[in-house]
C-alpha positions, 0 to 999 in steps of 0.5 A: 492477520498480523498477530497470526503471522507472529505467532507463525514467525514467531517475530514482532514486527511485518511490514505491509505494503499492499493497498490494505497499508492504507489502514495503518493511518485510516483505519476507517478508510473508504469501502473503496480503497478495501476490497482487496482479500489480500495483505502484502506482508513481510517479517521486518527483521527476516524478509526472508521467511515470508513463505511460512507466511503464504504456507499458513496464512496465504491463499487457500490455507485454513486461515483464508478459508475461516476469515474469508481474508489471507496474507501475501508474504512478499520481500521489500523488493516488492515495494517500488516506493519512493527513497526513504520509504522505510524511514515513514512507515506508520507503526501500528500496534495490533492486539495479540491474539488469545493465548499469545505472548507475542506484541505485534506490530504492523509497519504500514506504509505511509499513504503517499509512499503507498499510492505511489507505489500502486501507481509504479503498478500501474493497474488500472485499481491501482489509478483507481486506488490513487483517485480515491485516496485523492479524492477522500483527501487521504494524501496531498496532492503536491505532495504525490507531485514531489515524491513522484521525483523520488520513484525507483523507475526510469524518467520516461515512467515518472514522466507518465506517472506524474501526468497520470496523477495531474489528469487525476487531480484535475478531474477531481478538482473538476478542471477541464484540460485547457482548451487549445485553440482552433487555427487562424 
């Protein structure tokens, strides 16, 4: 998808944000973390132009109807990940399709700045998603605690976010809530 899109754009390098960013690091990732037939995806250097992306490769074009899989052309507005987020992209080098002259590479984001991101989604296959990349060891578990500080949401949504992620890590850990006491 990412050699097809350069071709389209005529660009190198998109950025991809969406829960299929996860291959960027493991591309042998879990079943369950890649159900999604969609990639969220933008030209790095002209954002701009990702409506040529859904035109030729989105959701019903020729492309989505031979591969069975389409891409999503998004702006990085989209990405409600934590500060710094470009800064840790995973830059993939992806082969060039038959016949092109054009090298391109996808910007992946990094697993924690990901699932952080579907957690600000907040969808119930984005806790989903969060929990498996957990539970497959995919990210760090203090580490999602840490960055969930760096979040572009308001403090009531961190709030919510974090406990979300410690009843996740608990459950994974096989830890019960702690048991409150009956009265005297």
């Amino acid at each position: 998808m990412i050699a097809a899109a350069a071709n389209v754009i005529g660009e190198d390098e998109f950025v991809v944000i969406g829960s299929q960013a996860i291959l960027g690091s493991y591309p042998d990732a879990p079943e369950s973390m890649l159900r999604s037939m969609e990639a969220d995806i933008y030209p790095a250097r002209s954002p701009a132009h990702a409506d040529e992306i859904d035109g030729a490769l989105g959701d019903g074009s020729n492309f989505h109807r031979s591969f069975g899989y389409y891409a999503h052309g998004v702006g990085p507005e989209t990405a409600k990940a934590p500060a710094g987020w470009q800064r840790r992209l995973v830059r993939v080098q992806v082969p060039p399709r038959r016949a092109s002259d054009r090298s391109p590479i996808a910007l992946c984001l990094e697993p924690h700045d990901l699932v952080l991101a579907k957690c600000v989604a907040g969808r119930d296959r984005d806790w989903e998603f969060a929990r498996e990349a957990l539970r497959a060891r995919l990210v760090d578990a203090d580490e999602l605690l840490r960055r969930v500080t760096w979040l572009p949401v308001s403090p009531d949504e961190r709030t919510h976010i974090r406990g979300m992620l410690e009843a996740i890590i608990g459950e994974i850990a096989g830890a019960r809530p702690p048991r409150i006491p009956e009265g005297p």
